[in-house]
PAVO-486748 format. One record per residue (C-alpha): residue in one letter; y, z, x. Coordinates in steps of 0.2 Angstrom, whole numbers, padded with zeros to 4 digits, always signed. Example, Ala and Ser with C-alpha at 12.3 -4.5 7.8 and 13.67 -1.06 7.14 Angstrom:
<recs>
a-0022+0039+0062s-0005+0036+0068
</recs>
This chain:
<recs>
x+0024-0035-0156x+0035-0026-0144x+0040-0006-0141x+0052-0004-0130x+0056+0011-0133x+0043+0018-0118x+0049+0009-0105x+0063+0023-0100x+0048+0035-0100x+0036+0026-0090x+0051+0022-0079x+0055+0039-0075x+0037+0045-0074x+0035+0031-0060x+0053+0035-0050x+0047+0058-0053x+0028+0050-0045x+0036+0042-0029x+0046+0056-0025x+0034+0070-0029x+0021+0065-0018x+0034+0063-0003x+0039+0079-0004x+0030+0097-0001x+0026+0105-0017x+0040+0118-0015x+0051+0103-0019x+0041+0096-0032x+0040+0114-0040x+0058+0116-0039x+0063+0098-0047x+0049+0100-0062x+0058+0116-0064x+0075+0107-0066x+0068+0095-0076x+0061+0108-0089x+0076+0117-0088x+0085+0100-0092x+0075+0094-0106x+0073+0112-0114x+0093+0110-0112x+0094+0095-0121x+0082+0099-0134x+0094+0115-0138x+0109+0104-0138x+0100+0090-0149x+0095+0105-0161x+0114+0110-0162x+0121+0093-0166x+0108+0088-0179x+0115+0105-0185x+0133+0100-0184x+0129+0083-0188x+0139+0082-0205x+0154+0092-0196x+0154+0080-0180x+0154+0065-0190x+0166+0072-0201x+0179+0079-0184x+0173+0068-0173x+0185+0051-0176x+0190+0039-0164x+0186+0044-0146x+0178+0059-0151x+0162+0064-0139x+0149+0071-0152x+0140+0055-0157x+0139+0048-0140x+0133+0064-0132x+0121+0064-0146x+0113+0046-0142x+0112+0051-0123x+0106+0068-0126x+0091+0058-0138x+0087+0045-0125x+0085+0058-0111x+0075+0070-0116x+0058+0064-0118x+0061+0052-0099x+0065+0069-0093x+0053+0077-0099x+0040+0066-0093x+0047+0065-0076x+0045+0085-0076x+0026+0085-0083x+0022+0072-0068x+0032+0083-0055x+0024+0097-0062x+0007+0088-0060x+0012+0082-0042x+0016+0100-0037x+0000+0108-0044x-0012+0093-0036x-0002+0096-0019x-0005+0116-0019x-0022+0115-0023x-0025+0101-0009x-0018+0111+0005x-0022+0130-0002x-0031+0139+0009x-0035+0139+0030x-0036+0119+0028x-0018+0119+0029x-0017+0128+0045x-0034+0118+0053x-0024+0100+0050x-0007+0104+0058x-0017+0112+0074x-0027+0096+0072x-0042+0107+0075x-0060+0102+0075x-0073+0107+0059x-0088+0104+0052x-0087+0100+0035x-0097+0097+0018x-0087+0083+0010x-0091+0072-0008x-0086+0055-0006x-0074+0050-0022x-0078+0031-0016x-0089+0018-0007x-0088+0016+0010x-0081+0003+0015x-0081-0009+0032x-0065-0010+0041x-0062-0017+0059x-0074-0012+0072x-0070+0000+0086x-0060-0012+0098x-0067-0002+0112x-0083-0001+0108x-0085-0017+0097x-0097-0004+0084x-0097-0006+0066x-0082+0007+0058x-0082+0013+0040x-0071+0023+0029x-0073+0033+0013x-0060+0045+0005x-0068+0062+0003x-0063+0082-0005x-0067+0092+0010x-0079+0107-0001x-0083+0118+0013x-0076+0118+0033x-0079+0128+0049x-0066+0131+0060x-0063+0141+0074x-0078+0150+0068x-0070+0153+0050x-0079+0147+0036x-0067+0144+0021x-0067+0134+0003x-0056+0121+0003x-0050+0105-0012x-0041+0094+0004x-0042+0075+0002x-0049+0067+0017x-0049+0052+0025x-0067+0050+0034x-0068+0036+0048x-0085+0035+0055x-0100+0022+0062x-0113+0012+0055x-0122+0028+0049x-0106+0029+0035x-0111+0015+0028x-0120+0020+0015x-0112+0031+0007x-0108+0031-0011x-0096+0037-0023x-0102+0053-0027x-0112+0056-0012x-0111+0074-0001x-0111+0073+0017x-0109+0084+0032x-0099+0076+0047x-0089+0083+0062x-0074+0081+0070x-0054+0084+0073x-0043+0083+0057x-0027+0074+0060x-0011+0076+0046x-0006+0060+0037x+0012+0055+0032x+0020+0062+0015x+0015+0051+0002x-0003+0046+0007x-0018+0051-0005x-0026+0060+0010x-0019+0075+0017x-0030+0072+0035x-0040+0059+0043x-0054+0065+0053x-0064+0053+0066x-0082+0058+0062x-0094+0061+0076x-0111+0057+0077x-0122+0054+0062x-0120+0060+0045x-0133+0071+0035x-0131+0061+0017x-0137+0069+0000x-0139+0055-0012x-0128+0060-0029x-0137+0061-0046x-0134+0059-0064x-0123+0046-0067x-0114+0044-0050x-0134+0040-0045x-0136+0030-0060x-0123+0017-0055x-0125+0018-0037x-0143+0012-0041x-0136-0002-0054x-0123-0009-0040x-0134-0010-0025x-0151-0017-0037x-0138-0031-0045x-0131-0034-0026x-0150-0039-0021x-0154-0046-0037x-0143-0059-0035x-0147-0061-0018x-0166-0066-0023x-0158-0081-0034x-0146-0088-0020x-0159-0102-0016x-0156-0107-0035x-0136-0104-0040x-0129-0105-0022x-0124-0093-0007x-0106-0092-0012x-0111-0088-0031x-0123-0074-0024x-0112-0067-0012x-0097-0069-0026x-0107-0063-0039x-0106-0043-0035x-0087-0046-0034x-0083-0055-0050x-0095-0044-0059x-0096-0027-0051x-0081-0028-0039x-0089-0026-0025x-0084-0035-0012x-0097-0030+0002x-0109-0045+0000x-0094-0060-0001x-0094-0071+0013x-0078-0070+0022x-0075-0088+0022x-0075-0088+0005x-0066-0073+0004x-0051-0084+0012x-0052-0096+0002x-0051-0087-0014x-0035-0078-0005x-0028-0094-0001x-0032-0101-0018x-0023-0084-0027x-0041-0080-0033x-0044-0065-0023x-0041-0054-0042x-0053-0061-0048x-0064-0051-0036x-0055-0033-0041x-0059-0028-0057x-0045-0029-0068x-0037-0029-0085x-0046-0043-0091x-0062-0039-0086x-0061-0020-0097x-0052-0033-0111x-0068-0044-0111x-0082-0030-0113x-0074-0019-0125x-0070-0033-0137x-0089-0040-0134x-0095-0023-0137x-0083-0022-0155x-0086-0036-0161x-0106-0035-0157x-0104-0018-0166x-0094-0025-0182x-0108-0038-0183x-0121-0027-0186x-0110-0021-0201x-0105-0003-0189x-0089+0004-0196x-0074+0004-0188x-0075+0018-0180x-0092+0017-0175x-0089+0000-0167x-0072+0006-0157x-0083+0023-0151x-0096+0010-0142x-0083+0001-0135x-0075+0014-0127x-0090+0022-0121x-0096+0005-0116x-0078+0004-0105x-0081+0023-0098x-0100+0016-0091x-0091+0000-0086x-0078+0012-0077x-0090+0021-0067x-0100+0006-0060x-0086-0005-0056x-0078+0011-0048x-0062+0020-0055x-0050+0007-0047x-0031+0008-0048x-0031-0009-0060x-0046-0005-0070x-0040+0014-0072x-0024+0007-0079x-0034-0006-0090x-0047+0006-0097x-0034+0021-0101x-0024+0007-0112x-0038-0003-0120x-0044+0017-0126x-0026+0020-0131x-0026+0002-0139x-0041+0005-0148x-0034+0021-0154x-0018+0013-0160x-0028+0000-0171x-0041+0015-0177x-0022+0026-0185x-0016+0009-0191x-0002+0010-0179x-0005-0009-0172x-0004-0020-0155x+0010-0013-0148x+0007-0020-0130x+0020-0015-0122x+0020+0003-0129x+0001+0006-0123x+0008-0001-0105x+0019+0011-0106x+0011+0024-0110x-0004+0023-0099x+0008+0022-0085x+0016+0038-0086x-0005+0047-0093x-0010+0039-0074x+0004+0044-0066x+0002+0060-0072x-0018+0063-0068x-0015+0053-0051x+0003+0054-0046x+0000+0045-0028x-0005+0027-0037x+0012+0024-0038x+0011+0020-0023x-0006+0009-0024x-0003-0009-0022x-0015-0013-0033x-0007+0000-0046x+0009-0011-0046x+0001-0029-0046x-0009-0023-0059x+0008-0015-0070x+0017-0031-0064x+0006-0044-0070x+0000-0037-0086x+0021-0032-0090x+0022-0052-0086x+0010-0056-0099x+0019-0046-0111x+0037-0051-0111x+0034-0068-0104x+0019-0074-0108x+0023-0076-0126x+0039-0086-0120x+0027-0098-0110x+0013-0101-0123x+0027-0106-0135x+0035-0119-0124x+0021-0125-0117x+0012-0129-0135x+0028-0140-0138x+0018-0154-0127x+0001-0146-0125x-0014-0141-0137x-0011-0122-0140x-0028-0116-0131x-0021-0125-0117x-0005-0117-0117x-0012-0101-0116x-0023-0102-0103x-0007-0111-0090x+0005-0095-0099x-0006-0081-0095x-0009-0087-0074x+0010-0093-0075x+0017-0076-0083x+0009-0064-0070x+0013-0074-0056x+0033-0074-0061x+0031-0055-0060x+0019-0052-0046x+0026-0064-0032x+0037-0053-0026x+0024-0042-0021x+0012-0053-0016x+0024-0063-0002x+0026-0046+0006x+0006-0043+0008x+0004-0061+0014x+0021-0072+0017x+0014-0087+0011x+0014-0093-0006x-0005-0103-0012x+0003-0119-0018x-0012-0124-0032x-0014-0103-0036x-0009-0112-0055x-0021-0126-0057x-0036-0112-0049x-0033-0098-0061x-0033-0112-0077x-0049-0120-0068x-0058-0103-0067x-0052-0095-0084x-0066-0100-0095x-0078-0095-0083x-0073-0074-0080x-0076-0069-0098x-0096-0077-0094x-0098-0069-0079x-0092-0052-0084x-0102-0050-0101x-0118-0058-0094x-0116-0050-0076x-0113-0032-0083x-0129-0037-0094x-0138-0042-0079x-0134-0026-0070x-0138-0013-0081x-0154-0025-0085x-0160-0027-0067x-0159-0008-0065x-0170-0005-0081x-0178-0020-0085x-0178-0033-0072x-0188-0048-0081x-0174-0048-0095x-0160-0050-0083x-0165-0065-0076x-0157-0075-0088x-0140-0068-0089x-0139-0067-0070x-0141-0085-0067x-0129-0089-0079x-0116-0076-0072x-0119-0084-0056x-0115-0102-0064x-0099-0096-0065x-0099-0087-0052x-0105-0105-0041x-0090-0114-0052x-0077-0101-0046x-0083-0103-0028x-0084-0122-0028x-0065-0122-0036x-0057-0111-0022x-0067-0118-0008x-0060-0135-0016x-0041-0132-0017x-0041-0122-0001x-0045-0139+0008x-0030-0149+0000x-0018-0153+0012x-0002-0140+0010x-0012-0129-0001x-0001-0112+0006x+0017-0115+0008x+0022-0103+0023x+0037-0089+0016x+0046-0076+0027x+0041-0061+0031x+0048-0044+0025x+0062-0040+0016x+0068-0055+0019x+0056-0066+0011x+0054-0053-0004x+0073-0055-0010x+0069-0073-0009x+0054-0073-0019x+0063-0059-0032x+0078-0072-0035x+0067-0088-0033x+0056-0078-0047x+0072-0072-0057x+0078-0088-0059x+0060-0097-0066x+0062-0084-0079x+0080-0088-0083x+0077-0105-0084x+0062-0103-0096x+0073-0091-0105x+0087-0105-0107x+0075-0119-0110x+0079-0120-0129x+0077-0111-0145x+0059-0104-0152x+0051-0113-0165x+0056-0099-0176x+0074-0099-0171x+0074-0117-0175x+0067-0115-0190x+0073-0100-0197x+0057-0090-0203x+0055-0110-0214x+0036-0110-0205x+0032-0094-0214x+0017-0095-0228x+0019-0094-0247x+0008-0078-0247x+0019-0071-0234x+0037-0075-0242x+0028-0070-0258x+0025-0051-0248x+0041-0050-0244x+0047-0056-0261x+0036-0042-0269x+0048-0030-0253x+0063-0034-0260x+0060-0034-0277x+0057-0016-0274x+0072-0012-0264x+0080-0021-0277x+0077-0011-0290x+0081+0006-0278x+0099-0005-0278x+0096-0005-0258x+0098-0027-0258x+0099-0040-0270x+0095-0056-0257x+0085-0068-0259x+0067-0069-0251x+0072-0088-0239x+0092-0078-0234x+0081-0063-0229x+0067-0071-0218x+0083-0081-0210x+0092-0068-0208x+0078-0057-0202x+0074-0072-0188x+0092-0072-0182x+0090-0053-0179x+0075-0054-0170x+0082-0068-0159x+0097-0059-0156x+0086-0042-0155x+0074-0051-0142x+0086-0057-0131x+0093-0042-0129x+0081-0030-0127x+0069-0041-0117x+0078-0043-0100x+0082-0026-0100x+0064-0018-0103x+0059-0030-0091x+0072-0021-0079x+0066-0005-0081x+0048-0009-0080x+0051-0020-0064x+0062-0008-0055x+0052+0008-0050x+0038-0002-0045x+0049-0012-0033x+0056+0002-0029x+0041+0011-0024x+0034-0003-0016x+0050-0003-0004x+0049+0015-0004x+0032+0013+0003x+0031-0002+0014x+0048-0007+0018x+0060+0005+0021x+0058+0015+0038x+0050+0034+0038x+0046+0045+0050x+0032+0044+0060x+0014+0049+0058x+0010+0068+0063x-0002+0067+0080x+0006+0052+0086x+0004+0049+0105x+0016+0037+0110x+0030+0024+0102x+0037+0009+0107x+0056+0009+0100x+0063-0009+0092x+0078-0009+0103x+0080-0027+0103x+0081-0035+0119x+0075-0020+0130x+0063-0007+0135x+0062+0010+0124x+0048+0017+0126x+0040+0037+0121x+0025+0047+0125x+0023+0060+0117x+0023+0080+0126x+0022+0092+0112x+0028+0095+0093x+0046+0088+0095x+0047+0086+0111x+0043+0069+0122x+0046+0062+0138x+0056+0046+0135x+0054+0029+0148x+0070+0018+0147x+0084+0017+0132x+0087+0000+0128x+0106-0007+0126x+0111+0000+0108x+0114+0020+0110x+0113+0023+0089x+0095+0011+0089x+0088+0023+0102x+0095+0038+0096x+0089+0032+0075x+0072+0030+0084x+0070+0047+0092x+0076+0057+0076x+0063+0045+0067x+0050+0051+0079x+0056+0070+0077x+0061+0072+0096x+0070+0085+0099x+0067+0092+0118x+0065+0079+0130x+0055+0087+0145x+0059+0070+0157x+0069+0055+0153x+0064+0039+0166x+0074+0025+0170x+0064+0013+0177x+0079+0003+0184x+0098+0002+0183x+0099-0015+0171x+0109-0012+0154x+0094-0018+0142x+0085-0001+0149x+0100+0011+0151x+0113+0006+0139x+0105+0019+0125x+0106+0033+0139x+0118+0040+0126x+0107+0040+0112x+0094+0048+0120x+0105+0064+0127x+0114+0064+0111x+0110+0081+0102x+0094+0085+0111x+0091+0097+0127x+0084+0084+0141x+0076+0096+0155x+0074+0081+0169x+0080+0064+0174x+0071+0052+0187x+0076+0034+0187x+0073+0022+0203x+0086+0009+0208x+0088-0004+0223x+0104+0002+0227x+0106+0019+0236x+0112+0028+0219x+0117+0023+0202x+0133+0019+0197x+0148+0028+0193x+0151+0028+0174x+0129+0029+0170x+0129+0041+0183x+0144+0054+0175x+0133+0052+0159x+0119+0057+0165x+0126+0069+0173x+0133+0077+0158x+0116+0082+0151x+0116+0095+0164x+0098+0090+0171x+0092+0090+0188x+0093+0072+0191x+0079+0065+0205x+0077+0047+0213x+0059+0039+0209x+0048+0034+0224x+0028+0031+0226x+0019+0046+0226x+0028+0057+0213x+0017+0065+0202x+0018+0080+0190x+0013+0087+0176x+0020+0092+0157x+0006+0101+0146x-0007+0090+0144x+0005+0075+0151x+0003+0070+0170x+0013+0055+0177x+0010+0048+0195x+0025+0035+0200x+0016+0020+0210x+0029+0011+0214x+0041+0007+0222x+0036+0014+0239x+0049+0026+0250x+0051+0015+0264x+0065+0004+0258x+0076-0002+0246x+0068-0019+0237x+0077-0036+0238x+0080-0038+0218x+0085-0024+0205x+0069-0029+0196x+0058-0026+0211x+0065-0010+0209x+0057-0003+0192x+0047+0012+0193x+0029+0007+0189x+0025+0025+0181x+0002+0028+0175x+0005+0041+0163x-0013+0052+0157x-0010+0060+0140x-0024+0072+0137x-0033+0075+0154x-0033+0093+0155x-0047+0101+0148x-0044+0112+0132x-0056+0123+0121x-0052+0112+0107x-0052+0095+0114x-0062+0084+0105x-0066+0073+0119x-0078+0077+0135x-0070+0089+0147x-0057+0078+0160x-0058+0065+0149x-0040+0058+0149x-0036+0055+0128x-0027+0038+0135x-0018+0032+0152x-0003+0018+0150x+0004+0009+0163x+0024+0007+0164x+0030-0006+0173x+0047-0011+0169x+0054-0026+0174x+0044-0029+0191x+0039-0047+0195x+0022-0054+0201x+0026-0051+0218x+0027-0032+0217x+0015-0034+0203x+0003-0039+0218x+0008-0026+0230x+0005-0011+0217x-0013-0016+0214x-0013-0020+0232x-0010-0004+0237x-0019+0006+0222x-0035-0005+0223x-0041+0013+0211x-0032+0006+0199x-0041-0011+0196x-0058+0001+0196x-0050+0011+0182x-0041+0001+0171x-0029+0007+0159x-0031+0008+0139x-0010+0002+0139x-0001-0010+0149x+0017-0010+0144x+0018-0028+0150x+0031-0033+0161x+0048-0039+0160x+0046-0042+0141x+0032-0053+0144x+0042-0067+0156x+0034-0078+0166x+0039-0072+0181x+0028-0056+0179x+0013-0067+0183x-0004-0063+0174x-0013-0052+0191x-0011-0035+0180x-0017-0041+0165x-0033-0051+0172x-0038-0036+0183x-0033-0021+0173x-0039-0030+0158x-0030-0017+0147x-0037-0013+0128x-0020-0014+0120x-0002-0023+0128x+0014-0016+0124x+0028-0032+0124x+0045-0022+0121x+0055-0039+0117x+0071-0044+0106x+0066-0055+0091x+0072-0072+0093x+0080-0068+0111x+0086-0082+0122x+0075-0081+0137x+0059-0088+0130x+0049-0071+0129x+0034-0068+0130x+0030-0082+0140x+0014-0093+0135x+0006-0090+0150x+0005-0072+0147x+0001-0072+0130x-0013-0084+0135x-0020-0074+0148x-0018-0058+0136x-0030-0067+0125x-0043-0070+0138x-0044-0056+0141x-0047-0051+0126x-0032-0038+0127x-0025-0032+0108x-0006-0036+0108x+0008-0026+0099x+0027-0035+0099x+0043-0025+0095x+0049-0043+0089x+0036-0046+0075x+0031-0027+0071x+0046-0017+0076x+0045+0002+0083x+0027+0006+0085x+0017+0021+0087x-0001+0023+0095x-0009+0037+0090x-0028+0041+0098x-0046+0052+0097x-0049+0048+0115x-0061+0033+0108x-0049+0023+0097x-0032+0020+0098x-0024+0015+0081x-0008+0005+0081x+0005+0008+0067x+0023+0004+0063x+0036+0016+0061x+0035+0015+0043x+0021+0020+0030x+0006+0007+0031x-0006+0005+0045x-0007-0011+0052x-0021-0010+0063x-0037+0002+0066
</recs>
């Protein structure tokens, strides 16, 4: 059964979520008022033509407006409505997360000391490419904060990155940790990030968060003891399939599953809240429980299962619609899928507005919207050649892969070539191990000798799962490579679009074809017994066969219409969010320290002075890319813009850089005697003392300090190249009250380089043999990574992180093999403008994290 008439709500629910949570709460405030005052509008309006209605119908005649703007004024007012109670909701979270001194503490990015509850698990991400130590994160409510000697309340969500000591932290759990609060970007759940120091003090969590921590790490370990008899994969896998816990998977295996399109099966999702609360209602109704009774258990049996596989964007969204199904079938309302998906879309978005957002949120919309408006589709053209049960099980993987492709390609641009046969293969297998492995959990908690025998047969299936992905992954061609980004997306979204059109055109239903002819005796005598009775109220006098065909042609007709345009709107703000999110370019991060502009086949390059302001190295050929990249990374004052030589890759943006903004100095270096007449009048035009770049030039912007090292003052060089300014800039060296790193401690040095070649490379370490002692944390590598700037730099200053400014697909061959080779001997991180586009680095003095100029981080 389908009810479509939800999907404008949940819609504009999703589309009032993105928006909300990108925007300061004043905003969101203001458009939940609009929204309010449009609905009560419309509600008013709707009141006076039900009113009116006799006299509209009556006046209105052809072309008249009153019926019309009575159907538009009906179809708005509960989308808008919604949209205002999530706006509304948005606003009030926003408020509440940044009331109070906190607000103040993460633009200053100050340093506190904090008591915060941990609202997940920690969880391992890459280790500290400096220090090579373990790294873990947890999302946290900051409860209580010192600051500046002020000790204040606080509700801030909190990003906390800290060390091995984090690792151990629980959902639930309250902690004290230390260290400088940096803001995020609009639209993340967090508000700050703060990059702990030292140890934690952890307080356990008790009642039920203590409860299911206990159940988790006993059922991790149970399944350990009984790897020597259902395998390592199936004890490492087990946790994940059962619990979703992912900590004991072996990362091997892990691949293999992602390779496979097995890696849901590992996050708890739809199917999994689906198994237990039907085990749990059907266990009930055996015992001869009433109805109710039976539905009670199984939602509280969902709410346990919940809180120990942890509230999860897909199980959240899965447990909200199996208690709203459950309620449905309780009031006699009925399975209306598509209804509950509905509807638990815009109740999440209102509790939770930033899972719209949440990849796993969308993926878990997508593929369960897939089951729904295709899978029916699928089951009943694949029963034309196959046994029904067998149908099913190839509809259900094949539906949700139609819808969630899309997204899929643009989190890894490959596409898992037998991701169809796997799923099929493991089906029969995920019901087992989720009923017998929550069983094993609780029991192993409790009372350990029951579990055994419902952990070893979870763990069959969970050996049969790993054996199947570990199979396919082997298969020759078993990931069939995609492109990347947008690109790859539209391609996936039409390649997608047209499966479903042709499965849509692939012939009449069996009930078209026949025309309701398939239908039971007891059922046309029903609707005998309906007519009869609306024939006697004179309301139709067909017979019981015209009626069932007519009523098959209206649903036909009815399906066809309705269908592609629910799927529409259900498809749209996900993708929309998604491109919102992850796609589309934003501004940077707050605390960034420096960028690396995509200026195609040039140098643009920023580091980073003071709120708005920056000293800017080099301007690529395109004025408006340069220019779209500054405003991007909110630069307003620039205190020193370099050129590092006179070639139009590095000086053609000059425009772009002085368009709009006050520029305080220019320095550029050259290997003629000045710069030539048209650059130079533009420079010129900004009004700024221009000087000429030679060794030995040093000063200092705030906490900036910049030392040119080459080239030297005694004479011009033989090549333009040769000429680039070689510029070590130290961000953060002067000591501050505040610092969060040791007194003199420079926050990070980068090198500049330009375009020199490995001669001069030579004579700069030559004649700076410091340098070598030192090191750099960034080398902006030379020359855009040619050959001809040789490999001595990288193989001495053996940097933590290389900067390769380089067009994508440019003509010249770069970066060169040779460099790229040595960068990875020496083990040297390397970010590309060609394959990541404009960058930023942002620091705590300890790690530097990489990110693009859009809204995900890429790399911690």
């Amino acid at each position: 059964m389908l009810e479509l008439r939800l999907v404008p709500v949940a819609a504009a629910a999703w589309i009032a979520a993105a928006l909300a949570v990108r925007a300061d709460q004043g905003a969101s405030a203001t458009a939940a008022g609009f929204g309010l005052a449009g609905t009560a509008l419309i509600v008013v309006a709707m009141a006076f033509l039900l009113q009116k209605r006799r006299f509209a119908v009556r006046r209105a005649g052809p072309g008249r407006p009153w019926p019309l703007l009575r159907t538009l004024a009906r179809a708005a007012a509960v989308p808008l409505a919604a949209a205002s109670l999530v706006s509304v909701c948005a606003g009030a979270l926003l408020a509440e997360r940044t009331a109070g001194p906190v607000a103040a503490a993460i633009a200053d990015g100050a340093a506190v000391t904090g008591d915060f509850r941990a609202v997940t698990d920690a969880r391992a991400v890459a280790a500290d490419q400096f220090s090579g130590d373990s790294r873990f994160l947890v999302e946290t409510v900051l409860e209580e904060a010192t600051s500046g000697g002020q000790r204040f309340t606080s509700a801030a969500t909190v990003l906390v990155i800290g060390n091995s000591g984090y690792g151990s932290i629980h959902l639930g759990d309250t902690f004290s940790a230390a260290g400088n609060l940096q803001a995020t970007a609009p639209g993340e759940r967090s508000v700050a990030v703060l990059y702990a120091n030292g140890q934690p003090r952890v307080e356990p969590a008790g009642g039920w968060y203590g409860q299911t921590a206990r159940i988790r790490t006993t059922f991790a370990a149970a399944a350990g003891q009984y790897s020597g008899v259902v395998g390592t994969d199936a004890a490492g896998l087990l946790p994940g399939m059962a619990l979703g816990d992912r900590s004991t998977l072996d990362a091997s295996l892990e691949s293999a599953m992602k390779n496979t399109g097995l890696t849901h099966i590992v996050a708890v999702s739809g199917a999994n809240c689906g198994f237990l609360l039907a085990f749990v209602f059907l266990l009930a109704r055996s015992v001869r429980l009433p109805r109710s009774v039976a539905a009670a258990a199984g939602v509280l049996a969902l709410l346990g299962f919940v809180l120990v596989v942890r509230p999860d964007a897909s199980v959240l969204r899965a447990a909200v619609m199996g208690s709203l199904g459950t309620l449905a079938v309780l009031t006699g309302r009925g399975k209306l899928p598509a209804a509950l998906l509905c509807l638990s879309i815009t109740v999440l978005l209102a509790v939770d507005p930033w899972l719209s957002g949440s990849y796993a949120f969308i993926l878990s919309v997508l593929a369960t919207a897939g089951l729904i408006l295709l899978g029916p589709r699928l089951t009943e053209l694949l029963s034309r050649r196959l046994p029904w049960s067998l149908a099913a099980a190839l509809a259900v993987p094949l539906a949700a892969q139609f819808f969630c492709s899309p997204v899929l390609v643009l989190l890894q641009p490959q596409v898992p070539v037998f991701s169809l046969p796997a799923n099929v293969a493991v089906a029969p297998v995920v019901p087992l191990v989720t009923v017998a492995g929550m069983a094993a959990a609780v029991l192993a908690a409790t009372v350990p000798a029951l579990a055994v025998p419902f952990l070893l047969a979870a763990g069959a299936g969970a050996a049969w799962t790993a054996f199947v992905a570990r199979s396919f992954s082997t298969l020759p061609g078993s990931l069939l490579p995609w492109p990347a980004g947008a690109p790859g997306v539209l391609l996936m979204a039409a390649a997608a679009g047209a499966g479903v059109w042709l499965l849509w055109r692939a012939g009449p239903g069996r009930e078209e074809r026949t025309g309701g002819e398939e239908r039971t005796d007891g059922e046309k005598r029903r609707m005998g017994r309906l007519l009869s009775g609306r024939r006697a109220s004179g309301r139709t006098h067909r017979r019981p066969d015209a009626a069932w065909e007519e009523s098959g042609r209206d649903a036909a007709t009815g399906w066809r219409k309705t269908v592609p345009a629910a799927a529409l709107l259900l498809l749209l703000p996900p993708a929309a969010s998604a491109a919102w999110t992850y796609m589309l370019p934003g501004p940077a991060p707050p605390g960034w320290t420096a960028a690396a502009c995509d200026v195609g086949q040039g140098d643009g390059l920023v580091v980073r002075t003071g709120p708005n302001r920056a000293v800017v190295i080099d301007a690529g050929p395109d004025p408006d890319v340069m220019d779209r990249c500054l405003d991007r990374l909110g630069v307003e004052t620039v205190d020193l813009f370099i050129l590092s030589h006179a070639h139009l890759d590095h000086y053609g943006g000059s425009a772009g850089v002085l368009r709009d903004r006050q520029v305080h100095g220019i320095a550029y270096s050259t290997a003629e005697q000045q710069l030539s007449g048209p650059l130079r009048e533009e420079l010129e035009g900004a009004g700024a003392e221009m000087v000429h770049l030679t060794e030995g030039m040093a000063a200092r912007i705030g906490t900036l300090q910049w030392e040119v090292l080459w080239p030297p003052g005694n004479g011009a060089q033989a090549t333009e190249n040769d000429a680039s300014a070689v510029v070590l800039i130290t961000v953060g060296a002067e000591d501050q009250p505040d610092s969060k790193t040791q007194p003199g401690r420079p926050q990070l040095t980068l090198l500049l380089t330009g375009d020199i070649e490995q001669e001069a490379a030579a004579a700069v370490l030559s004649r700076h043999a410091w340098l070598a002692a030192d090191g750099v944390d960034v080398l902006k590598v030379p020359h855009h990574g040619a050959r001809n700037g040789g490999t001595q730099l990288i193989e001495e200053l053996r940097p933590s992180l290389a900067l390769i400014s380089v067009g994508a697909d440019n003509d010249y061959g770069h970066p060169g093999p040779a460099i790229l080779s040595a960068l990875e001997r020496a083990g040297t991180a390397v970010a590309r403008t060609d394959l990541l586009g404009s960058i930023v680095l942002q620091t705590d003095g300890t790690t530097v994290k990489v990110r693009r100029l859009v809204r995900r981080a890429l790399r911690g």
